[in-house]
N, C-alpha and C positions, 0 to 999 in steps of 0.2 A: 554488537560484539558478543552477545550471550549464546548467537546462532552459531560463532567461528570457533569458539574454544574448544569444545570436543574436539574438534577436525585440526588444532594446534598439535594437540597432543600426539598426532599421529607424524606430525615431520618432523626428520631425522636434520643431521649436518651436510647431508648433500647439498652440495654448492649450485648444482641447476632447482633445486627446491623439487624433488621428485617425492613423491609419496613413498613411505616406510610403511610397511603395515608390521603394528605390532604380532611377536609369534610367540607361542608357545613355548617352555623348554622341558621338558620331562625327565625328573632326576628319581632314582629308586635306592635307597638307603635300608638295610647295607646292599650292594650292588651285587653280590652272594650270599642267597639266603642259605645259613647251614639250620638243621632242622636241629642236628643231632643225632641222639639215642631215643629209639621209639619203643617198646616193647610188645610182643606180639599180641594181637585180639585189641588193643588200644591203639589211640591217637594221640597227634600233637599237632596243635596249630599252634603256628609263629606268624609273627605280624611285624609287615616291612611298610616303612611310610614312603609313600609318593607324592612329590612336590613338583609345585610350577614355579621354576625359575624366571620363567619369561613374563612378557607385557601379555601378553594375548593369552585367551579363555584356551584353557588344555582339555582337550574330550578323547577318552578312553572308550571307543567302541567295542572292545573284545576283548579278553584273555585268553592265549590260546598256545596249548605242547605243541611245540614239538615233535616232529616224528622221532621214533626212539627215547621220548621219555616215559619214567616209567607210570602205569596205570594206579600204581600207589599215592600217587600228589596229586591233588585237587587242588583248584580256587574254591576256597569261599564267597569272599567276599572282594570287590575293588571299585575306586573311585572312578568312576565316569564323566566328572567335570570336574575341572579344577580353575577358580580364577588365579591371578597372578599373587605368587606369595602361599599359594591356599595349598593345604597337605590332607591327604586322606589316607584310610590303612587300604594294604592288599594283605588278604587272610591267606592262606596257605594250610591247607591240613596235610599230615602223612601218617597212612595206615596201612602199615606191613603185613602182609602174610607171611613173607617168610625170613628166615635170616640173611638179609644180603645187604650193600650200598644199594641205596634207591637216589638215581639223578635225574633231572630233567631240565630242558630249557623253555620257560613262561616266556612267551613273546608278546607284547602290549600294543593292542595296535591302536594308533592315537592321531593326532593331527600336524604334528610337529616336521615342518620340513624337513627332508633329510633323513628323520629317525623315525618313520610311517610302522616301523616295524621294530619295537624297542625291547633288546633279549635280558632277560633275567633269568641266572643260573641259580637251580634251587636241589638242593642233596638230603640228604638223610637214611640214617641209618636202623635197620628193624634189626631188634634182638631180643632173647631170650634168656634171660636171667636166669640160673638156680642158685636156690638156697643148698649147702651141703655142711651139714653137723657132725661133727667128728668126734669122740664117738656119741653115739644115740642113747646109751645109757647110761649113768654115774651109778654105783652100785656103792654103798658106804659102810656094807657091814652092821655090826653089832656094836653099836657106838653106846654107854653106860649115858644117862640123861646128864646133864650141864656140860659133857664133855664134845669135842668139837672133831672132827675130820673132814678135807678141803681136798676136793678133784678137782678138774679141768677138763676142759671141751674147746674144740674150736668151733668157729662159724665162718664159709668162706664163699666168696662168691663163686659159683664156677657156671655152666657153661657161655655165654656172650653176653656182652654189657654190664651196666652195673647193677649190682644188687640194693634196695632201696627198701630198708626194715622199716616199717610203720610202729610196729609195739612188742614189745615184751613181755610177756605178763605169765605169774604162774595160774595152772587150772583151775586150783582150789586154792585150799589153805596151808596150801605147803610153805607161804612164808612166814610160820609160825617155828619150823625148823630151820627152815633153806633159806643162807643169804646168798643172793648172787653178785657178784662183783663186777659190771661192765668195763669196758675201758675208759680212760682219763676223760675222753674228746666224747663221749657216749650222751647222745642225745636224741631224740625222734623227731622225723625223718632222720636213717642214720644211713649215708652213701657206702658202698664199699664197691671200691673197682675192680673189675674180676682178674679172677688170680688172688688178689688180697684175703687176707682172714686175720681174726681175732680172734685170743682167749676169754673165756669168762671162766672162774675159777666159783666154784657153790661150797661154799661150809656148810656142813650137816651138825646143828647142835640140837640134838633132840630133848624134849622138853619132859618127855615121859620115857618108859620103856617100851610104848607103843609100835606097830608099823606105820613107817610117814612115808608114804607111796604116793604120786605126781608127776607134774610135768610143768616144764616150763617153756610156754610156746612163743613163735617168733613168727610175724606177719610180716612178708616183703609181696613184694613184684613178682616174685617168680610166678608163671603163668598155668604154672600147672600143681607145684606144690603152694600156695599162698601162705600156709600155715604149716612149721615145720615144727618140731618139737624133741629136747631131748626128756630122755624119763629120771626122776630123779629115786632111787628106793634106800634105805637103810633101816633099819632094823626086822628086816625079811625072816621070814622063816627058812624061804628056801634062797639061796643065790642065783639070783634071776643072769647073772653072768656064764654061768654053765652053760658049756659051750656054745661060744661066742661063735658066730660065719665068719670066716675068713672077711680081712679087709685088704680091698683090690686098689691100687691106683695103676695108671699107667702113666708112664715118664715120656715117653717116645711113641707115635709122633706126637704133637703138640696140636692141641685144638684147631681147624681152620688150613692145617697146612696142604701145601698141593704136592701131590705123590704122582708118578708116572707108572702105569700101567706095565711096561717091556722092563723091568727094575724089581729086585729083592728089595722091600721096604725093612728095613729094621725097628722092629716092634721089643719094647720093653716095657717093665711095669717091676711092682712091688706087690709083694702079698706078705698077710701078716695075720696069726690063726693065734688067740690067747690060750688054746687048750692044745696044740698038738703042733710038732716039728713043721714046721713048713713043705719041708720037703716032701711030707706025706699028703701034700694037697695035690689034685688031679685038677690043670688046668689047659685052657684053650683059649687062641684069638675066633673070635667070629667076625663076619663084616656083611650087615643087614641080617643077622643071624643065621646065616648062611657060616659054616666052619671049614675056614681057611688055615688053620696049623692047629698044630698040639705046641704046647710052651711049658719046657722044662723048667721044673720052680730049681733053685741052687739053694746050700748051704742056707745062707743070710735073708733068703724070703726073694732072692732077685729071680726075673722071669725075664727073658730073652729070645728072642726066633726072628729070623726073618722071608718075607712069604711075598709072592705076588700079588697084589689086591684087584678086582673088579672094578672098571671105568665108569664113574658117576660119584656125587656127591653121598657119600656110608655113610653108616654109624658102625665103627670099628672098636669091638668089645674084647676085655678080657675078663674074661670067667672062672671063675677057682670054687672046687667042692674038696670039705673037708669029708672026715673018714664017715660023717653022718650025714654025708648029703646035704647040707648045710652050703648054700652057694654066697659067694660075695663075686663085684664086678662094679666094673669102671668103662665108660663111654667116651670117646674121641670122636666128630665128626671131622671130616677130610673129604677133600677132594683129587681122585684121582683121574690122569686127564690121558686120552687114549693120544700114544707117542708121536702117531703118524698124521696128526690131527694137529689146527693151530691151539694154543692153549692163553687163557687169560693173566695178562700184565698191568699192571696200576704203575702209571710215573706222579710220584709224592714229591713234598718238599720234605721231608723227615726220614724219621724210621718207619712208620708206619704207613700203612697202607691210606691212612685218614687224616695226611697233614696236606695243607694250603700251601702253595707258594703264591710269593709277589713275582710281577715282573713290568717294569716300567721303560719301555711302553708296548710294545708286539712283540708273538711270540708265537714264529711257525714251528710244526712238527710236522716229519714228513716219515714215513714207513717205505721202503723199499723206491723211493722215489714218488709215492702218493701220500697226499696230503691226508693227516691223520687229525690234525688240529689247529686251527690259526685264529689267534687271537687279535684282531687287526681293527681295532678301536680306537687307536692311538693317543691309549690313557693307561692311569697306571691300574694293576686291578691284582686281585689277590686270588689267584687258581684255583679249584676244587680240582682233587688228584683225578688223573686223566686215566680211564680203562679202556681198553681193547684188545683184540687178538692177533697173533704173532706167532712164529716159531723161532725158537735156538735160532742164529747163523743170518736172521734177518737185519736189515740196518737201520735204524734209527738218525736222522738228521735232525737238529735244534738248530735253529734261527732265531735269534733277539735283536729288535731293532728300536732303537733310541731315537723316534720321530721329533722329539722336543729337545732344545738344548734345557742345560742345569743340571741335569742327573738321568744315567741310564742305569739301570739294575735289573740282575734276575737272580734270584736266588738260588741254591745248589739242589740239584733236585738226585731221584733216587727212582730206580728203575725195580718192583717187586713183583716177588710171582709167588702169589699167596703167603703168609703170614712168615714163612720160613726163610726163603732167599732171596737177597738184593743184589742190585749192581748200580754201584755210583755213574753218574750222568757227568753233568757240567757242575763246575766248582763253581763259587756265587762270585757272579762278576757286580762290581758299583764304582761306577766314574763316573766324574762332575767337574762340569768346566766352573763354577761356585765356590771361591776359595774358603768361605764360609760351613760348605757343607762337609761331612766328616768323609765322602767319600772325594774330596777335591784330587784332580790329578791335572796337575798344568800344563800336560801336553792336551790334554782333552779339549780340541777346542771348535771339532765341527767338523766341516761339513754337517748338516742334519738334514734328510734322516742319517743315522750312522748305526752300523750291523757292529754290535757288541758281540756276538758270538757267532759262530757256525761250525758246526760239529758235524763230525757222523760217529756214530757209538754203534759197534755189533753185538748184537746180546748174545749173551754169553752164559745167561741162566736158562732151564735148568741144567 
């Protein structure tokens, strides 16, 4: 008996008594890896577990892209054998060069019937954080010693990704005079999502009649500034505020957006000069420093023009000199994309360019009649936004197909073309022959597979 037992273990309930051989099943968790936010000149590695479902020994001979993914995602590291039950990591690093979505598909190639070739979608995003201090200097006058005066400053994330403050600290011994106030939630590591900013408000109570000149600097992520700093002085001899440079923002366009080439761009912005009417500033857009208009400041400091730009991804500046040659300016990158030429779409589940849908269970995309993407796994999965190229007037078809009875679903997705303009797709379809489940519909009762959707959508941006 001691000789037949292993060899028991191997037959199934076949009723002619045929041999089962146990197999493998290879499960990767989460089944899309999101990397995230990378920031430039650094890495991120994230770590997805791989398990064997099955009876039989799992062997991972390779990990291998994808054509078309991108050269930014590596393997590190992955398991190579797995017994039954047994889980091991796949490592994943991603290290951006430049600002963009970075996607790829890892293919695992293993022993498992059927799934010789097992895809793992893995994404992440490179970006470049700045720190931006508004203003750079607190000036506080001639303050009489135990007596107090309180400025303000912002700190705000601005261009891509979030901003990530390590410490605060002042240079010297300024906190002998200078209290700083952070915000309520203020703690190190302190996140800020770009766009976002906060005040910090400095009381000057000086101790003596002395000069209390300093700085109180701020260490993030930004890649280029790491250390930002505003200056703090009062009891100066001279007013280190005397004439201040102009301060530039630009309203229009918005960071990121996509501009077309054959098209008047409308460019705006704000300027703001502490010594002198605004209107007496002399300013210009540039784009790569290359000067594309002259931009008339108005009354209230507004700047206005609009100009044709040059085809490729700028940096589209506006620049303002006061009556001293004193320059302030403000940075937008953009991409403008030449008219006659296809240009880049992202279909999201959200607003943004960087949301997931589910869709349970397939889910073709077809572009002019050619297949653009098919999800035909016939399981439920969660999408990473899908990019490619198109023109205006071309047509887009969706197909969702409910392979399994109990619930088919896909959720509403959104058709974008760079950061600026959408167009709504399919509304979120969910019916369930499960009177249990919160999408139950009781006519839902089958045929399976059964085609929940099919669309055609003409794009209509930009």
């Amino acid at each position: 008996m001691r000789t037949l037992a292993p060899l028991l273990l191997l037959l199934g309930c076949n009723p002619d008594n045929e041999l089962n051989v146990a197999q493998p099943e290879i499960v990767v968790e989460p089944s899309t890896i999101d990397i995230g936010e990378t920031v430039l000149k650094e890495y991120t590695e994230v770590t997805a577990t791989v398990r064997n479902d099955g009876l039989g020994t799992l062997k991972i001979t390779s990990a291998e892209w994808e054509t078309g993914s991108s050269p930014d995602l590596e393997v590190v590291s992955f398991p190579t054998e797995l017994s039954s039950g047994e889980t091991g990591d796949l490592v994943i690093r991603h290290t951006p060069d430049i600002e963009e979505q970075d996607w790829g598909t890892l293919t695992l190639l293993n022993n498992q019937p059927g799934k010789e070739r097992f895809p793992v979608t893995v994404g992440g995003t490179g970006t470049k954080p700045c720190i931006d201090i508004d203003p750079e200097l607190l000036y506080f006058g001639a303050v009489t010693p135990g007596e107090s005066v309180t400025k303000e400053f912002q700190v705000r994330a601005g261009c891509s990704g979030s901003l990530r403050i390590t410490n605060a600290v002042y240079a010297g011994n300024e906190d002998e005079a200078y209290d700083a106030e952070m915000p309520e939630d203020w703690t190190t590591p302190y996140s800020l999502r770009n766009g976002m900013a906060f005040t910090v408000s400095v009381t000057f109570t000086p101790p003596d009649a002395n000069e209390w000149s300093g700085e109180l600097w701020f260490t993030s992520n930004d890649p280029e500034e790491p250390t930002a700093a505003v200056s703090l002085k009062g009891n100066t001899v001279d007013d280190p505020t005397e004439n201040e440079c102009p301060v530039v923002e630009i309203t229009e366009p918005d960071v990121g957006e996509y501009l077309m080439d054959d098209r008047n761009i409308t460019m705006t912005g704000v300027v703001y000069d502490a010594d002198e009417d605004p209107t007496n500033l002399v300013c210009a857009w540039f784009a790569d420093n290359d000067k594309v208009s002259d931009a008339t400041v108005f009354g209230e400091g507004d700047v206005a023009t609009a100009s044709k730009l040059p085809v490729g991804t700028i940096d589209l500046e506006l620049r303002c000199f006061d009556s001293e040659g004193c320059a302030g300016e403000d940075h937008v990158t953009v991409t403008v994309w030449d008219h006659e030429e296809p240009v880049q779409y992202t279909i999201s589940g959200g607003n943004t360019i960087y949301d997931y849908f589910g869709v349970d269970d397939d889910l073709l995309i077809e572009l002019n009649g050619a297949t653009l993407f098919n999800d035909d796994n016939d399981t439920q999965d969660n999408l990473a936004p899908i990019t490619f190229e198109a023109m205006a007037g071309d047509v887009l078809r969706l197909v969702a197909v409910d392979q399994n009875a109990t619930e088919g679903k896909i959720q509403a997705t959104t058709l974008h073309w760079g950061t600026g303009e959408s167009q709504d797709l399919n509304k979120e379809v969910c019916v369930s022959s499960d009177f249990e489940n919160a999408c139950y519909d009781g006519t839902y009762s089958g045929p399976w597979p059964n085609v929940m959707l099919d669309e055609n959508y003409t794009i209509s941006i930009p």
